[in-house]
N, CA, C and O atoms as a DFTB+ gen file, in Angstrom:
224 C
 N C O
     1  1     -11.396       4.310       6.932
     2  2     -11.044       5.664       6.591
     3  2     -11.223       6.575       7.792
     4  3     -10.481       7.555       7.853
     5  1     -12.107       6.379       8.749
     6  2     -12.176       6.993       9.869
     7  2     -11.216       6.668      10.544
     8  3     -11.107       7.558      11.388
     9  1     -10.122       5.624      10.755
    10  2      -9.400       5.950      11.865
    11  2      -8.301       6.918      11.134
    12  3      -7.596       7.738      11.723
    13  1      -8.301       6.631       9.607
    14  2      -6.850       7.615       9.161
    15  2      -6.965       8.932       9.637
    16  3      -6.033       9.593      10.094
    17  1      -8.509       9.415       9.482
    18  2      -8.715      10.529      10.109
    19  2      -9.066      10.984      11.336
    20  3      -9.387      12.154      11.542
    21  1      -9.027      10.119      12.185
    22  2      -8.893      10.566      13.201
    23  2      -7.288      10.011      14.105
    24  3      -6.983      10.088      15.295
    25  1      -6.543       9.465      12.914
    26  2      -4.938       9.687      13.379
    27  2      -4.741      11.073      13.147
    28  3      -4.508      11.819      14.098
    29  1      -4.815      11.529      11.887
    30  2      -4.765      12.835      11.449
    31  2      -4.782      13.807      12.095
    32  3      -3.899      14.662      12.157
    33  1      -6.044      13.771      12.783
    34  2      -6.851      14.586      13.313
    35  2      -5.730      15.249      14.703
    36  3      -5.547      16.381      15.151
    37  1      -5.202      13.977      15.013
    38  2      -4.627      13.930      16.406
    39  2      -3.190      14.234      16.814
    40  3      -2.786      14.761      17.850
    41  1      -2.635      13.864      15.956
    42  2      -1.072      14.490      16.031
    43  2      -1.445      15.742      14.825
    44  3      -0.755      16.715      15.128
    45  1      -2.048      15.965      13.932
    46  2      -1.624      17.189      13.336
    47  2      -2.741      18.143      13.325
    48  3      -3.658      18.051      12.508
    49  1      -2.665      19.199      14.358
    50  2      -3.743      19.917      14.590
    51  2      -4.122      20.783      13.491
    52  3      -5.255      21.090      13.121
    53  1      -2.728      21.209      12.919
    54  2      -3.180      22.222      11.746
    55  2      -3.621      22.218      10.685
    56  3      -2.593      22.057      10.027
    57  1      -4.583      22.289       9.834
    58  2      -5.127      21.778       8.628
    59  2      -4.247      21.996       7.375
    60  3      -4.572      21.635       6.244
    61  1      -2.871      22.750       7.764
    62  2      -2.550      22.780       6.082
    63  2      -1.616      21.440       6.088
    64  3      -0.671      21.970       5.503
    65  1      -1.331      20.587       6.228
    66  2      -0.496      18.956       5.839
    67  2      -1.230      18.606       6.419
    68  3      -0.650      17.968       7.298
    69  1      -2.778      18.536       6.664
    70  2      -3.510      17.275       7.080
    71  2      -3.228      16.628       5.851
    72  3      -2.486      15.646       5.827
    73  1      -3.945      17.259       4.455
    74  2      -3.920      16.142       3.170
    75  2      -2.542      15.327       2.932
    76  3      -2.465      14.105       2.802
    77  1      -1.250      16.437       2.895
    78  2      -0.296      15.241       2.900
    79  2      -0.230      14.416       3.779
    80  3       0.658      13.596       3.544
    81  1      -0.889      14.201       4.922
    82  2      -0.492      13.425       5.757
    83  2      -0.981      12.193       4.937
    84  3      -0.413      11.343       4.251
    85  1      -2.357      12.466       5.316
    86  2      -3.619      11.617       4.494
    87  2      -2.905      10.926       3.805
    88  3      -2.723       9.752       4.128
    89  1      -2.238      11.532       2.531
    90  2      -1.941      10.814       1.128
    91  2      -0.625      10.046       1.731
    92  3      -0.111       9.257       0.938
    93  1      -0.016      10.157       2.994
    94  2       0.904       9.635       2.923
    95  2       0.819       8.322       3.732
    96  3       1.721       7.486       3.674
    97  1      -0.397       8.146       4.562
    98  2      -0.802       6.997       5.520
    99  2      -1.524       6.485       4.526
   100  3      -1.460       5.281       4.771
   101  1      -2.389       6.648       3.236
   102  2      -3.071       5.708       2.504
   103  2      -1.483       5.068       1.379
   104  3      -1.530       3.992       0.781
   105  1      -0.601       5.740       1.346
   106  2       0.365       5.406       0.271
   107  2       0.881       3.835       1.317
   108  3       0.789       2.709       0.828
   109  1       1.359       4.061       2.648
   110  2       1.947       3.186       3.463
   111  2       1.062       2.335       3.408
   112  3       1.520       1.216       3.179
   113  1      -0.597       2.400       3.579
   114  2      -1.005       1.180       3.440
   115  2      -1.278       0.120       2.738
   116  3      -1.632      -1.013       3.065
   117  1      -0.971       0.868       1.223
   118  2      -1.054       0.398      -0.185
   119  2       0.154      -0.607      -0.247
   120  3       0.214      -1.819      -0.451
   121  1       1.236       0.516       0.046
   122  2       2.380      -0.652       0.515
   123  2       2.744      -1.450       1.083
   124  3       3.734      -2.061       0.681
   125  1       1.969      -1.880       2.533
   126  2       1.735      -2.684       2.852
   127  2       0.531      -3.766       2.796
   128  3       0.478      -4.677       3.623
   129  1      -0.111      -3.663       2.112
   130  2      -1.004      -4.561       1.225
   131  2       0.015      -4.835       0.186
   132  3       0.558      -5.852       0.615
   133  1       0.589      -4.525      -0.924
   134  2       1.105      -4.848      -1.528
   135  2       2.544      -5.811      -1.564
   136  3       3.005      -6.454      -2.507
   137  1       3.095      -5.637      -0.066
   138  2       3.920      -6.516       0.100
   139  2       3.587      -7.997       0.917
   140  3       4.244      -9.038       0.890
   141  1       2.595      -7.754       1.488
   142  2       2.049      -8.778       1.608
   143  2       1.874      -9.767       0.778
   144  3       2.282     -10.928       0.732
   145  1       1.101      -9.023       0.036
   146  2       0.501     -10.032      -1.854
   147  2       1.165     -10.418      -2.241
   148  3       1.095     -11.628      -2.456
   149  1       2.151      -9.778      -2.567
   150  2       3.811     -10.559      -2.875
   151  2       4.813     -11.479      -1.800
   152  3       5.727     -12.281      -1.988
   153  1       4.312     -11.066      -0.895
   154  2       5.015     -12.865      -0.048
   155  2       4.001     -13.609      -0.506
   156  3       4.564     -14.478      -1.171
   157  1       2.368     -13.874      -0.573
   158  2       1.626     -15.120      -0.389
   159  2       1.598     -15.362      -1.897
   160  3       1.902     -16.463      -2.357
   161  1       1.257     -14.401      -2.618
   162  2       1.490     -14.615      -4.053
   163  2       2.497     -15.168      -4.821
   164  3       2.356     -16.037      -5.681
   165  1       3.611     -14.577      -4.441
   166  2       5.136     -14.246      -5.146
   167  2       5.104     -15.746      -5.994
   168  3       4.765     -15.741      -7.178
   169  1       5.434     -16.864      -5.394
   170  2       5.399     -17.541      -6.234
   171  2       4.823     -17.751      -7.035
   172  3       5.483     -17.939      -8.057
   173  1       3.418     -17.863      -7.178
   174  2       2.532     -18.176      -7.951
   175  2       3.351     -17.182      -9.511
   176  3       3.888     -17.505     -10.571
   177  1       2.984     -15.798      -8.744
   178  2       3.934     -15.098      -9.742
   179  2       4.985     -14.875     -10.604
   180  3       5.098     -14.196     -11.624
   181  1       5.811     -15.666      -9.916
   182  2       6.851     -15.931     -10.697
   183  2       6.692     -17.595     -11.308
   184  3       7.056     -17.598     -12.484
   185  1       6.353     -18.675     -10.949
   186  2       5.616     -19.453     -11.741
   187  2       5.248     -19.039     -13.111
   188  3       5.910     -19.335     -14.106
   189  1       3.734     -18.066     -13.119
   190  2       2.996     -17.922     -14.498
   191  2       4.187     -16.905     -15.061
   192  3       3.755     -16.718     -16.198
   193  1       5.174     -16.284     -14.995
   194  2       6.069     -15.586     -15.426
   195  2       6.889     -16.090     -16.152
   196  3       7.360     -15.663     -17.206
   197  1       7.121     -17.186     -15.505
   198  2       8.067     -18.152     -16.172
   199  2       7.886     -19.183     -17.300
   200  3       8.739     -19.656     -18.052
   201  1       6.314     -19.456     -17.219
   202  2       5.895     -19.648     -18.388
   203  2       5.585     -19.081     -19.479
   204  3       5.794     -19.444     -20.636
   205  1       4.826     -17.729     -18.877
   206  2       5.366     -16.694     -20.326
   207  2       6.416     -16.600     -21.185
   208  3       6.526     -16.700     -22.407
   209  1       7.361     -16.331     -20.049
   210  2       8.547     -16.497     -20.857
   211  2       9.332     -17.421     -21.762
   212  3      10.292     -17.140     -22.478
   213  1       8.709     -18.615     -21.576
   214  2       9.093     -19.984     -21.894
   215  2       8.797     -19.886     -23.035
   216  3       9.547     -20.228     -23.949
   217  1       7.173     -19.199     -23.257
   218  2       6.488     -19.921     -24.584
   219  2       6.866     -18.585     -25.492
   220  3       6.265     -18.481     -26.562
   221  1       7.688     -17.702     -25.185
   222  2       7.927     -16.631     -25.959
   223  2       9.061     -17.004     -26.862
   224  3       9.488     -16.194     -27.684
């Protein structure tokens, strides 16, 4: 969390869109965690999916 803020800190001197910035470098990293999980995962995922569906 310290380096987000001190990206922050550094290209945007002015405090009023520091927070959007914030919310917008933790959103990108969410998203990139999340696409990750879904390449190493994905299958697995769609696997147990497919059995759900099976037994429905």
């Amino acid at each position: 969390m310290a380096l987000v803020q001190y990206l922050v800190a550094r290209f945007f001197d002015r405090e009023e869109g520091q927070g959007l910035a914030e919310y917008a470098l933790i959103l990108a990293l969410i998203a990139i965690i999340a696409i990750v999980a879904l390449i190493f995962l994905g299958h697995q995922v769609s696997t147990i999916l497919s059995t759900v569906g099976a037994s429905i």
